[in-house]
C-alpha positions as a Markdown table, in Angstrom:
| # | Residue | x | y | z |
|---|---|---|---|---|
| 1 | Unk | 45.5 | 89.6 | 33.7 |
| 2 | Unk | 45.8 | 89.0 | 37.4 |
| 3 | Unk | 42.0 | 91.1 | 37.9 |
| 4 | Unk | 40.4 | 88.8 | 34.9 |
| 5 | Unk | 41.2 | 85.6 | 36.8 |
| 6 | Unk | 39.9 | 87.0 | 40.3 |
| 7 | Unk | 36.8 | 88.0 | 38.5 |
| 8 | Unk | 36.2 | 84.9 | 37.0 |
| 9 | Unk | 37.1 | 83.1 | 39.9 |
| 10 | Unk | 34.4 | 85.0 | 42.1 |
| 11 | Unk | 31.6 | 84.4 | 39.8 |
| 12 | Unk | 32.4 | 81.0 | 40.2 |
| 13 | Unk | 31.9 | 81.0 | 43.3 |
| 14 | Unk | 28.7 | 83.2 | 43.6 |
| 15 | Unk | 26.6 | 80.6 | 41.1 |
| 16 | Unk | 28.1 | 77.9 | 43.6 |
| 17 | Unk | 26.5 | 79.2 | 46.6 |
| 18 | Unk | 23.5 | 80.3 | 45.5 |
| 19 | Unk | 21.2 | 78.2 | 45.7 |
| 20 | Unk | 18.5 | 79.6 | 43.5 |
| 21 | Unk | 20.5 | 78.8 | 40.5 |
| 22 | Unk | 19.2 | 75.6 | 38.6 |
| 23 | Unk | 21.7 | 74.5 | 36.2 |
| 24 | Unk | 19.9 | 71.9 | 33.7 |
| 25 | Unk | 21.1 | 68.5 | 33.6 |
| 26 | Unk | 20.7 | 65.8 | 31.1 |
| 27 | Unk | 18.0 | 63.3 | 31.6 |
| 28 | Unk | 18.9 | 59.9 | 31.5 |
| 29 | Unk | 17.7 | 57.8 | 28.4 |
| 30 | Unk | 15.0 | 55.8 | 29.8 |
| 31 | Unk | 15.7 | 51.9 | 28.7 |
| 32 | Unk | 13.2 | 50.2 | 26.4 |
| 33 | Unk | 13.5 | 46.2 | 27.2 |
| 34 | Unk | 13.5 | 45.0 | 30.5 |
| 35 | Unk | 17.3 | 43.2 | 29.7 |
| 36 | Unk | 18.2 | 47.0 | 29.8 |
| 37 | Unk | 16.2 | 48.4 | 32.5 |
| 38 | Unk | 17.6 | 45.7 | 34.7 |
| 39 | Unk | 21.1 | 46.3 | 33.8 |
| 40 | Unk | 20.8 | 49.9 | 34.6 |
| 41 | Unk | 19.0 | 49.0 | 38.1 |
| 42 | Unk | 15.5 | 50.0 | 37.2 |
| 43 | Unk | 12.7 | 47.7 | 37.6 |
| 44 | Unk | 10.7 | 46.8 | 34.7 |
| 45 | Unk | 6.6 | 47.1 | 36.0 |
| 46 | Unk | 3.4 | 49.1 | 35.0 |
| 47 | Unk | 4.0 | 52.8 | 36.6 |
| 48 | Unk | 0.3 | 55.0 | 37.1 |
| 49 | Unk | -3.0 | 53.7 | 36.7 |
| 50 | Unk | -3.0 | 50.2 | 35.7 |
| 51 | Unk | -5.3 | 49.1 | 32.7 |
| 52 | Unk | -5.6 | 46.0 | 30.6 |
| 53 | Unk | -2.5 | 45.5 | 28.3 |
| 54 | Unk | -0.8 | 48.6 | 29.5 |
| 55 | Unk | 2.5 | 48.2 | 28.7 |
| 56 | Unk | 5.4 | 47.9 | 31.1 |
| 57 | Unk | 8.3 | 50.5 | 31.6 |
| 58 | Unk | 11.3 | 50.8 | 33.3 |
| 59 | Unk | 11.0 | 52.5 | 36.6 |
| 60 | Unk | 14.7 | 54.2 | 37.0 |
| 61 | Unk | 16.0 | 55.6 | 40.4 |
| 62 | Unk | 17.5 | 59.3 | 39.7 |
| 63 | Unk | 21.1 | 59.3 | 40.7 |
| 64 | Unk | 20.5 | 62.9 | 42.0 |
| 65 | Unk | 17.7 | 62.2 | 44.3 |
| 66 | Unk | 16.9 | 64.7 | 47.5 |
| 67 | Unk | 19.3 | 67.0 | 45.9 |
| 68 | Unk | 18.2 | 71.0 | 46.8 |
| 69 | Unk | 16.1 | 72.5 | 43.5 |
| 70 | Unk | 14.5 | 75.2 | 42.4 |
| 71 | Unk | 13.8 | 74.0 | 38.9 |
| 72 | Unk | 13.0 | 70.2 | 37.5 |
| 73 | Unk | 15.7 | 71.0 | 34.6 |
| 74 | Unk | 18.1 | 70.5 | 37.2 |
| 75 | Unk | 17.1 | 66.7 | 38.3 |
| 76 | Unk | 17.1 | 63.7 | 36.4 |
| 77 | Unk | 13.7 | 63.2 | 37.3 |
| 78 | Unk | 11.4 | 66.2 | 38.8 |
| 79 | Unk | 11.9 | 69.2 | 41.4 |
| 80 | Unk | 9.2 | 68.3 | 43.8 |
| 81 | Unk | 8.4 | 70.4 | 47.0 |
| 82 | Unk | 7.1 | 69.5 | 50.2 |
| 83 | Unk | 3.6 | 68.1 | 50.5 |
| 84 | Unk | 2.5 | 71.3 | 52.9 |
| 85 | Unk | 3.9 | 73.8 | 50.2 |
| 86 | Unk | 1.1 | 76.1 | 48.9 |
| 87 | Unk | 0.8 | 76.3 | 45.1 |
| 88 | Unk | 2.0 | 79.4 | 43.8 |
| 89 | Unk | 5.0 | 80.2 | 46.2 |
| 90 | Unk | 8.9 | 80.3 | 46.0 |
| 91 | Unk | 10.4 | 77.1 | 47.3 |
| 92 | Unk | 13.2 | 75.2 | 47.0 |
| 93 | Unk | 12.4 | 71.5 | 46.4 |
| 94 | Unk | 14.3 | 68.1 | 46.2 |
| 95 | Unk | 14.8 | 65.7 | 43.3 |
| 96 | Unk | 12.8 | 62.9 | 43.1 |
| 97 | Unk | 14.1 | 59.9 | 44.0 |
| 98 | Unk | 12.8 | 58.5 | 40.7 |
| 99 | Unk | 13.2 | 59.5 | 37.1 |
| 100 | Unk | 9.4 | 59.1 | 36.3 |
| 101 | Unk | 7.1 | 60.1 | 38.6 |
| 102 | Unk | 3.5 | 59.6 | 38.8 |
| 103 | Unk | 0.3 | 61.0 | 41.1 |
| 104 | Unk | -0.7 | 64.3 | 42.5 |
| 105 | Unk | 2.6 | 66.2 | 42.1 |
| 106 | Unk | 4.2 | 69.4 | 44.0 |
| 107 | Unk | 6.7 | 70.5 | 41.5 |
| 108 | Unk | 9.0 | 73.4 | 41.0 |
| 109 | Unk | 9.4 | 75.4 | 38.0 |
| 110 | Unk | 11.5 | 78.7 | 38.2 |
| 111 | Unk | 11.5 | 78.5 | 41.8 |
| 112 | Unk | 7.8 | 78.3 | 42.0 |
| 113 | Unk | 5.4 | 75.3 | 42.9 |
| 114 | Unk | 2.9 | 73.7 | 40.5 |
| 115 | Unk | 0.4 | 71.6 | 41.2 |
| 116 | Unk | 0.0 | 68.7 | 38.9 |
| 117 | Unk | -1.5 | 65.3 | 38.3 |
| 118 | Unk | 0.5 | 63.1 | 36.3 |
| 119 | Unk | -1.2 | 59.3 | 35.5 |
């Protein structure tokens, strides 16, 4: 019994401290009226490209934002990497600071980065 408990114990501890292992995370229900955006902290504006009678949203900050990545299934919003990361590496990235994100992206999926242009 005593060996069952060490073992789980240690692979505790090995998915703790590595850091290549994305565990996925819930994303946060975006609000829908501005009473509720505002209640949650967000601010309710036009994210992207603006264009007559676009609708407004609510821009949320990410509660887990600049946390290490290697996946966006482990943020709330994206895994983005650094801005002199070549496409098509391994990286580890940060969480954006927001749960939507919008513009030429650097994101990470499966520990590699993507390019991608999000409007």
């Amino acid at each position: 019994m005593r060996a069952h408990v060490l073992g789980q114990a240690s692979i505790v501890v090995v998915v703790l401290l590595c850091p290549s292992v994305s565990i996925a995370k819930d994303k946060p229900t975006i609000p829908t009226t501005e009473s509720e955006c505002v209640a949650k902290g967000g601010a309710w504006t036009i994210l992207g490209l603006p264009y007559p009678d676009k609708p407004k949203v609510c821009d949320l900050k990410a509660t887990d934002a600049g946390a290490a990545c290697s996946d966006s299934k482990a943020c709330e919003g994206v895994c983005l990497a650094a801005e002199s990361t070549p496409v098509g590496t391994k990286a580890t990235g940060r969480c954006s600071p927001y749960v939507r994100n919008f513009g030429n992206l650097l994101l990470i999926r499966n520990g590699v980065v993507e390019q991608f242009n999000v409007e």
